[in-house]
C-alpha positions in Angstrom: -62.7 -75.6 -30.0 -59.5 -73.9 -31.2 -56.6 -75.8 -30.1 -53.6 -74.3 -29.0 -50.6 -75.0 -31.8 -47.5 -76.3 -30.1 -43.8 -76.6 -31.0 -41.4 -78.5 -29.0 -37.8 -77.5 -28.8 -35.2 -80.1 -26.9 -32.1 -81.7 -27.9 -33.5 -85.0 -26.2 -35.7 -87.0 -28.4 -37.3 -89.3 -25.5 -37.9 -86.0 -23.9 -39.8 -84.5 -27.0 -41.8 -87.7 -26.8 -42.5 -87.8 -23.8 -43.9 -84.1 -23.9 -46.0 -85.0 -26.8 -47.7 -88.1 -25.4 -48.1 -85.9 -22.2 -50.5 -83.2 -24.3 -51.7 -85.0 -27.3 -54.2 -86.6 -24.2 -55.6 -82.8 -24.2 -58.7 -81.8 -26.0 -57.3 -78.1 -26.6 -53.2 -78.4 -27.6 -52.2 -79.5 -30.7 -48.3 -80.6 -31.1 -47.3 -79.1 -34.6 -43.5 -79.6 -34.3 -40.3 -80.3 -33.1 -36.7 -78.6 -33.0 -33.6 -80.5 -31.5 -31.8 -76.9 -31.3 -32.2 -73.1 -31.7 -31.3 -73.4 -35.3 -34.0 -75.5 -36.3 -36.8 -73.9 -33.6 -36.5 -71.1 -35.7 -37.4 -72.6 -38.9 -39.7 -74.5 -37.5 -41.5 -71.6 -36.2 -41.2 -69.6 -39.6 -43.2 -72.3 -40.9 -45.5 -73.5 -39.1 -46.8 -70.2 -37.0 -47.6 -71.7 -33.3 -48.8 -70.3 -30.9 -46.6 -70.8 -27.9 -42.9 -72.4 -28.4 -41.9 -74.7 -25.4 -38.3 -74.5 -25.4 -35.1 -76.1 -23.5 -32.0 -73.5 -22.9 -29.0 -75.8 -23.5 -28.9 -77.3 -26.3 -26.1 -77.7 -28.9 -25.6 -75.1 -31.6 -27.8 -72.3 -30.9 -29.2 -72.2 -27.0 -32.8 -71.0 -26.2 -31.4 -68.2 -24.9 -30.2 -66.8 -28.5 -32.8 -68.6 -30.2 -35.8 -66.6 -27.8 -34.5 -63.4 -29.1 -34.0 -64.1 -32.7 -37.7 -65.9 -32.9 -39.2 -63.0 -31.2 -37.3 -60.2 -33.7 -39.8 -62.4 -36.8 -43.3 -61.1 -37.2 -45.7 -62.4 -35.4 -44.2 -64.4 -33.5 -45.2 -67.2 -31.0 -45.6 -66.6 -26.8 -42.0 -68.4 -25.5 -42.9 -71.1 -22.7 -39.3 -71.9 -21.3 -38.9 -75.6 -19.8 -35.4 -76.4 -18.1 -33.4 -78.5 -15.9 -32.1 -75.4 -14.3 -34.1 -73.9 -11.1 -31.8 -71.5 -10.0 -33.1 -68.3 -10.3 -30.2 -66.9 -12.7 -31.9 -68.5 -15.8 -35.5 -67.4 -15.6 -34.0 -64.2 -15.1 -32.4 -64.0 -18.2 -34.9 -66.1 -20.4 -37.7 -63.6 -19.5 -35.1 -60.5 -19.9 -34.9 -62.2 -23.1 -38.5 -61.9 -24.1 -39.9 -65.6 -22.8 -43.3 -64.8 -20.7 -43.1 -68.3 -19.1 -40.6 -70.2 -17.2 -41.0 -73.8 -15.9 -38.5 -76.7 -14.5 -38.6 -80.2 -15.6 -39.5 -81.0 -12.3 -42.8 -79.4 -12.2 -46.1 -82.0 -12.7 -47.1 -82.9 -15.6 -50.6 -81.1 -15.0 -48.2 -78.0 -14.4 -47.2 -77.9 -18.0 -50.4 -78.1 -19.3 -51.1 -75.1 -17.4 -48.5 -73.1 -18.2 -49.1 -73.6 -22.1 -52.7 -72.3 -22.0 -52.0 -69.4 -19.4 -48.7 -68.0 -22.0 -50.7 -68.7 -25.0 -53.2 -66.0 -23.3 -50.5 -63.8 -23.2 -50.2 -63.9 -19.4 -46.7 -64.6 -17.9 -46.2 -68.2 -16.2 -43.4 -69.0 -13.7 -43.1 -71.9 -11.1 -44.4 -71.2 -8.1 -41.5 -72.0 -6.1 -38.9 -70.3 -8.4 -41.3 -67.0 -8.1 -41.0 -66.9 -4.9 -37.2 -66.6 -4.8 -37.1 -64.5 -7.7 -39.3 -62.3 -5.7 -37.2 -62.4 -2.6 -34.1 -61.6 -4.4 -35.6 -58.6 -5.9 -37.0 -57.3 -3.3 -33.6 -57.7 -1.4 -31.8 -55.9 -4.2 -29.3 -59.0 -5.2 -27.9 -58.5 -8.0 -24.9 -61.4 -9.7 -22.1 -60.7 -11.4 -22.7 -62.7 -14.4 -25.9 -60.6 -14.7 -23.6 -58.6 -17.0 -22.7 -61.2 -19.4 -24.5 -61.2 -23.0 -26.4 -64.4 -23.8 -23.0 -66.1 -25.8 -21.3 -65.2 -22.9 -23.1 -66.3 -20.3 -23.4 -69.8 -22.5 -20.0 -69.9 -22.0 -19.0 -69.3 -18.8 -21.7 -72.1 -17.5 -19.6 -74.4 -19.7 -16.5 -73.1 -18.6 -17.3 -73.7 -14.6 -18.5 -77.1 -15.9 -14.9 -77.6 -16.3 -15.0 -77.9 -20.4 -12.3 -76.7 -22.0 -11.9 -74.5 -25.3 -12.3 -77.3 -27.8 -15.0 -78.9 -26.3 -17.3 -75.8 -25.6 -16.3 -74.6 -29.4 -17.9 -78.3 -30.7 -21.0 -78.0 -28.8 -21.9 -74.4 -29.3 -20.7 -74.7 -32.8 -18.4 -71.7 -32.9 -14.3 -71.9 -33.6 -12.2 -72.4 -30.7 -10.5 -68.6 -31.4 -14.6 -67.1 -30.7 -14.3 -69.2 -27.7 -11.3 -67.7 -26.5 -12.4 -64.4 -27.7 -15.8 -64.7 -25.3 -13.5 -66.2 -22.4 -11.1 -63.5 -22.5 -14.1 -60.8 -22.1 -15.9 -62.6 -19.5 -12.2 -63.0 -17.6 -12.4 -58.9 -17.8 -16.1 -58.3 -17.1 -15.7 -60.7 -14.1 -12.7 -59.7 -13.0 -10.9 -63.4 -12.7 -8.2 -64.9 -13.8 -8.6 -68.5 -14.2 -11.3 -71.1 -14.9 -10.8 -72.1 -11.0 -12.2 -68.4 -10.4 -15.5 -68.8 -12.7 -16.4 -71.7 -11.6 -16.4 -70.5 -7.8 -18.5 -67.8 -9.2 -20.9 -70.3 -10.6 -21.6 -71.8 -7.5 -21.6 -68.7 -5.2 -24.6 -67.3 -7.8 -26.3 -71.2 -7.1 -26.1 -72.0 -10.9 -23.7 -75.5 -10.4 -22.9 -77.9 -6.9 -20.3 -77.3 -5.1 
């Protein structure tokens, strides 16, 4: 049987493991790798070829976000299984606008997984049931967000930002200078039309993506 070549991208190393003891008990998926950011799931996937990449979208550094679109630009590359905390449904959104054909939350069984691996690595798209359903409701009811017209950077920032981060501490996670910070957080200010991180962050729960 050919087995299904895996790479696992998450910034959490229990998480990684816990992933890999999860489906080395499979007779058909083989776990060939592992990436703690973007940065390195790209290497990682230059080199080793697998088929599908399971991948987190925050991480430090490069996001999966970014890192989707940049591993998908390579030849041949691998079908993009995404696996988050987030279940609103502003991220699956944008990870499979991105170019991911499978979405899933950490909260999903572990049988789930499993499934969605071999049902991307087919080439078929994969998302959660339950986040399908409201993806579906909202299209068919025409919402639209703002922050659906923020670029991928952008939008990085912006969650961070209605997480109540400031400059500095977004610029050291994300690896960028605080100035590029600034520059993105001026831009979303004008694309949002706000005028204060107050103002963002009431956006961010209005669109579901944080707790009031």
């Amino acid at each position: 049987m050919k087995k299904i070549k895996v790479v696992l991208a998450d910034d959490h190393a229990v998480v990684r493991m816990g992933f890999r003891l999860l489906l080395q008990d499979t007779d058909d998926i083989e776990v060939i790798g592992e990436a703690e950011n973007g940065e390195e799931a790209i290497k990682i996937c230059s080199e080793t070829k697998p088929h599908v990449l399971v991948m987190d979208l925050s991480m430090p550094g490069m996001g999966g976000l970014e890192a989707t679109g940049r591993i998908l630009s390579k030849q041949k590359p691998p079908k993009i299984l995404i696996l988050s905390a987030h279940e609103d449904t502003i991220h699956p959104k944008r990870a499979l606008k991105a170019g991911a054909i499978g979405y899933l939350s950490k909260r999903g069984a572990a049988e789930e997984l499993i499934k969605a691996i071999r049902q991307v690595s087919s080439g078929s798209m994969y998302v959660e049931a339950t986040l399908a359903q409201k993806m579906a409701v909202q299209q068919f009811g025409g919402d639209v967000t703002p922050v659906d017209i923020l670029s991928e950077r952008e939008f990085d920032v912006f969650m961070s930002l209605a997480k109540g981060q400031t400059v500095n501490n977004i610029a050291e996670v994300l690896h960028l200078s605080p100035r590029t910070v600034g520059t993105h957080l001026y831009n979303i200010k004008q694309k949002l039309n706000v005028k204060n991180q107050t103002e963002l962050a009431i956006i961010a729960v209005q669109s579901g993506l944080i707790d009031p």
